[in-house]
N, C-alpha and C positions, 0 to 999 in steps of 0.2 A: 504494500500500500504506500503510498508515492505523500502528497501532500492533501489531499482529503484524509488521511489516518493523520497526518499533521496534524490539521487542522480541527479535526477535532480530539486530538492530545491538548488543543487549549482548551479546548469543552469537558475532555472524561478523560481524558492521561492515557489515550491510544498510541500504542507503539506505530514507531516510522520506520523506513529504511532509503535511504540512499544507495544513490550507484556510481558510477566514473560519467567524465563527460563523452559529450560523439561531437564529429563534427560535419560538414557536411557540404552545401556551395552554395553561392549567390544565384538560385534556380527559378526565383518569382519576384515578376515586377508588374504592376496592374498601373496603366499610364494612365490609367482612368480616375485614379485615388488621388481624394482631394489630398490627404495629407503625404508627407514625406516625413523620411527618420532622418532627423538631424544627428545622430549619433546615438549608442548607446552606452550603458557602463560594461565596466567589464567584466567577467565571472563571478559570479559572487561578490558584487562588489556594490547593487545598488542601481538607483536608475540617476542619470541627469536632469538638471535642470530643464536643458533644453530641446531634452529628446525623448524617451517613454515616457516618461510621467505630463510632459506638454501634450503627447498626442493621444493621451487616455481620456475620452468621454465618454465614459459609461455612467448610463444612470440605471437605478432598479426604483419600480413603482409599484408596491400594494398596500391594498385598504386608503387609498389615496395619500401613501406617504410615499414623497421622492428620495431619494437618499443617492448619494454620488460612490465612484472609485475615481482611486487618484491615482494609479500604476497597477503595473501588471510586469509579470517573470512568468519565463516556460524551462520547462525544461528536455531533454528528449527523451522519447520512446524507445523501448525492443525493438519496435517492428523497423526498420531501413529498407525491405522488398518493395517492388513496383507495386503500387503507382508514387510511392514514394515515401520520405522519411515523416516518423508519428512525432507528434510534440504535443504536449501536454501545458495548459495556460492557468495559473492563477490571476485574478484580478485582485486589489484591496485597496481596502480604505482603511486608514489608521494605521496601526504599529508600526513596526520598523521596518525600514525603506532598502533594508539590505537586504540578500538573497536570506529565505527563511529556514530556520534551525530550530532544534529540539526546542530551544532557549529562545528563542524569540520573542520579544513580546506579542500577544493576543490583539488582531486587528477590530477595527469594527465589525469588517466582513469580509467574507471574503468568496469571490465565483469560481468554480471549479469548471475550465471545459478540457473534456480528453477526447481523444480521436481522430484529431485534426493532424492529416496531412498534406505533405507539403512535396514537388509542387502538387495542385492541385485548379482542377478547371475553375473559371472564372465566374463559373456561375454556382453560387450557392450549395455547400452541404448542409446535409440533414443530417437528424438520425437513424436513417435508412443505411447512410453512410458511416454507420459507427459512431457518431458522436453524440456525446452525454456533458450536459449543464446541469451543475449543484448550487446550490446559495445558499451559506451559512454565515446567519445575521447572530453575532456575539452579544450586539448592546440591546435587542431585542424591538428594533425600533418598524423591523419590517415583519419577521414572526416572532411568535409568542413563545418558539421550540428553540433551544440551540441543536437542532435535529436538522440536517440537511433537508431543501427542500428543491427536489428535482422535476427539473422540468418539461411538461408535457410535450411542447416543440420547441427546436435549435433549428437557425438557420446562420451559418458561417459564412462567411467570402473573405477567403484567404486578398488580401491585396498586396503585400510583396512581403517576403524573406530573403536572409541573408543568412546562411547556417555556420558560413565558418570565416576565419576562424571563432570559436566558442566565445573567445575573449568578448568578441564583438555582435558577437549574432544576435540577429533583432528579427521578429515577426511582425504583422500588420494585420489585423482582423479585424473586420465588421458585424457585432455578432447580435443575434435576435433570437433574446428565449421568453416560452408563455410560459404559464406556471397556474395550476390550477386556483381558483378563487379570482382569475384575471389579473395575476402579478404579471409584469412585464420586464425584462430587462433589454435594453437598446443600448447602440452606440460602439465605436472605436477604442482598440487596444492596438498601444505596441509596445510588444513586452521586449525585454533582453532577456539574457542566458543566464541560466542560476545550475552550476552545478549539483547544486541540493536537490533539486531537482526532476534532475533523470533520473531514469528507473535505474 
């Protein structure tokens, strides 16, 4: 269990486990995406000012509460076979801004999406296509569980990656999950590379 068992070790003291990093090539670039990556941090090292954490606009909406993320870290998958390399994305709001550890402090929240890879066509995955969306709201401001709550439909569009080197690798998503009771999550991530976070 990758960082949802993290994640919730700040909820119930679930064990985690880490892997080594991968690396991989500059395979996707969408000319059509409004934003660009001005640079990312380096491994385990955090986001920039003026690069993932500026192009994170995700917001999550239920019971009519809006609530924001401020960055986002991937890290990589087992899977490397055609149709290409897996990565794995957390998003958060709150705690700390460096790649995430046992120790870490507890975010406000945090989205979970796996199964995304890369390259990948320019038109929207699903979950047909392997991908799964979590949201675990810690200060209880969206649900009343610290119980992950997953979502009905995911629809992704890869808009460019850069896999290696690791130091630098940055992803670019546009990602839209429902969530039963009509929670919503919308909006752009571009996360960097967190070794903590491959499998």
């Amino acid at each position: 269990m990758r960082a949802l068992g993290r994640a919730l070790v700040w909820a119930s003291a679930l064990a985690t486990a880490c892997g080594p990093g991968a690396s991989g090539a500059d395979v996707f670039t969408d000319s059509s995406a409004d934003a660009t990556s001005e640079g990312g941090a380096s491994s385990d090292s955090g986001t920039s000012e003026s690069g993932a954490a500026a192009a994170t606009t995700l917001t999550a909406t239920f019971n009519g509460v809006t609530r924001t993320f401020d960055r986002a870290q991937f890290g990589f998958g087992l899977v490397s076979a055609a149709p290409g390399r897996e990565v794995y994305v957390e998003s958060y709001a709150g705690g700390d801004p460096a790649c995430p550890t046992m120790t870490s402090r507890t975010p406000d929240r945090t989205l979970i999406l796996s199964g995304v890879r890369i390259p990948a066509a320019r038109t929207p995955l699903t979950a047909a296509d392997g991908l799964a969306l979590s949201l675990l709201d810690f200060q209880g401001d969206l649900s009343s569980s610290p119980a992950p709550l997953r979502a009905t439909a995911v629809r992704v569009t890869v808009r460019a990656a850069t896999l290696e080197p690791a130091s630098s690798a940055t992803v670019r998503l546009e990602i839209e999950g429902d969530f039963a009771g009509g929670g919503t999550v919308r909006g752009a991530v571009e996360a960097t590379h967190c070794n903590s976070l491959d499998d």
